[in-house]
N, C-alpha and C positions, 0 to 999 in steps of 0.2 A: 504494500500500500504506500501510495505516498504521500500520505495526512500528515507527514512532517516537514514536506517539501515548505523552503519560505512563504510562497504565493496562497500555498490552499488555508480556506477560510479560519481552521483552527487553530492557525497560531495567531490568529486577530481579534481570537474574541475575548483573551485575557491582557489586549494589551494594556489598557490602564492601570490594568491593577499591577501588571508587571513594570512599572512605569513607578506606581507607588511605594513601590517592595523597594526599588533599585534605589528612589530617593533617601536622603538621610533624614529629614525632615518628618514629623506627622506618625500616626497609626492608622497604616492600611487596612480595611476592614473587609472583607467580602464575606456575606451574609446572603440567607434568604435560598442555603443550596438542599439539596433534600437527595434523598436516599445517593446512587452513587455517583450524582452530578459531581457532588464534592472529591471523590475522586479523580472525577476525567477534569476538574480545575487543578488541584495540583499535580497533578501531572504536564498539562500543560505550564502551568508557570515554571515546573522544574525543568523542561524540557529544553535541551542545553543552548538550542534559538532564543529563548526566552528572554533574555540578559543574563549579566553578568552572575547577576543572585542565582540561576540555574546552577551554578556549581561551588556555592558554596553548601555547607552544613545545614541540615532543617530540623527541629524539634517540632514534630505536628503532634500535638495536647488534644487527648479526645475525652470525653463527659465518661467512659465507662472503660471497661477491657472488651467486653464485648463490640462498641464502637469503633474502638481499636482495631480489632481483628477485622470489622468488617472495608473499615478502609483502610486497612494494609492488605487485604486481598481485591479491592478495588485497584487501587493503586498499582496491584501485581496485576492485574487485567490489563489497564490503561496501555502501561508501560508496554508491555506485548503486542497489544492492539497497535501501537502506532512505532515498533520497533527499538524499542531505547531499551538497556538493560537493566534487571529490577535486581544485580548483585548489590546496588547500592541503599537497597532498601532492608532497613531494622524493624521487627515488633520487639517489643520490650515490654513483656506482660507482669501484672504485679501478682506480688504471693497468694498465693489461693489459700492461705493459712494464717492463721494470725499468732502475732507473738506468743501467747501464751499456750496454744496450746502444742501437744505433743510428739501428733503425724510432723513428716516430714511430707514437703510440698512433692508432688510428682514427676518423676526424673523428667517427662518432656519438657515440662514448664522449667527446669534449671535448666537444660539444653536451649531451651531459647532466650531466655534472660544472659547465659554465657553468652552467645553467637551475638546475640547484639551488642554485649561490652566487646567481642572480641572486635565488632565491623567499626564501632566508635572507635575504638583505639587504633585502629590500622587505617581505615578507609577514609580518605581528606572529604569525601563531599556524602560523610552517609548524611540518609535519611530516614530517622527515629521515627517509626509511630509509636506514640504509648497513650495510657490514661493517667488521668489527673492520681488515681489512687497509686499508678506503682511508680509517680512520677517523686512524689513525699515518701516512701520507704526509703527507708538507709541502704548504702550501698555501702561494697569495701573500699577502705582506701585502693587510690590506684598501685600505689605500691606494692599490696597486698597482693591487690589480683592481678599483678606479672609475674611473684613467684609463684603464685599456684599454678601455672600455663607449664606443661610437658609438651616441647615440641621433639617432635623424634624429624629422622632423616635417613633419608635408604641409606645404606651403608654405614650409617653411624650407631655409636655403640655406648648403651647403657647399665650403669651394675643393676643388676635384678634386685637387690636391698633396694636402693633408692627407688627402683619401679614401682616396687611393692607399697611403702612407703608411701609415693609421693601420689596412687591411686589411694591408699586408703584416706589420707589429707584431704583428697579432693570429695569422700566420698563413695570411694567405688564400695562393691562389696565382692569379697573375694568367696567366691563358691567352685564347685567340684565343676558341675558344666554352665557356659554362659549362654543365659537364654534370652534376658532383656536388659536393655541402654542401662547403663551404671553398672555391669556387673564385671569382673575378670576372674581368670583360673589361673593356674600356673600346672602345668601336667610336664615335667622332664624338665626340658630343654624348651617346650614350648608356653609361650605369654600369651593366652588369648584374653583379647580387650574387646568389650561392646562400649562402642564411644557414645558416652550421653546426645552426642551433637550429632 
């Protein structure tokens, strides 16, 4: 398709607002959008034609988690629909559990809470969707959470103490066979890891 081409209509219809973002001046407001308009709007304005603001960083603050979810898979629609990559795009969901109580929150929901600290901290122009709820939960310091990161590398070489170790730190749980994300074995000579992510 080429709905991204300069000329076709869709990159004219957020040009004001793309206009107000870019100034320094004021608070841009666009209002009044309803189910996934609001996504095919920020996609467009992120849209790397858009200006300059299309590549920087976006924090997009939604009313719920459910919200959330729904326009970050908008967004992943958009994005696709008019050929731009959605590596750039983070959910960042908050705890489905509350301080006090016991359970531990559910390995998917850490695996995407990671992935999106890991895409902030690597990727110059991500963009976060979260809600307002897991936007106020505490986070680790950053320092914190780059020692917990294990990167491995083909051919590189780890003592199996520190493996063991630095998976149960993070979490894992060490069982006989691995069956779901967070779990590792250690059988011989072999490490088998289910990566939460």
């Amino acid at each position: 398709m080429s709905n991204s081409s300069p000329g076709h209509p869709t990159t004219q219809w957020f040009t004001p607002i793309a206009a107000a973002l870019a100034g320094e001046g004021g608070r841009p407001c666009l209002t009044g959008l309803h189910g996934s308009t609001a996504g095919f709007a920020l996609t467009t304005l992120l849209h790397p034609q858009s200006g300059t603001f299309g590549s920087r960083p976006w924090l997009i603050v939604t009313r719920s988690d459910e919200a959330a979810e729904r326009l970050y898979d908008d967004l992943q629609f958009f994005h696709g629909l008019i050929g731009l990559s959605s590596a750039s795009l983070a959910l960042f969901p908050r705890w489905e559990t509350l301080p006090y109580e016991s359970t531990a929150p559910h390995v998917g929901l850490v695996a995407r809470r990671m992935i999106a600290l890991q895409q902030i901290r690597t990727l110059p122009s991500v963009r976060v969707v979260t809600s307002i709820d897991a936007l106020i939960q505490r986070l680790l310091p950053v320092e914190t959470f780059m020692h917990t990161i294990m990167q491995f590398k083909t051919g590189g070489a780890v003592e199996r103490e520190a493996l063991t170790g630095g998976l149960l730190r993070l979490g894992y749980r060490r069982v006989s066979v691995v069956e779901i994300p967070g779990e590792f074995s250690i059988r011989g000579g072999i490490v088998d890891i289910f990566s939460t992510a």
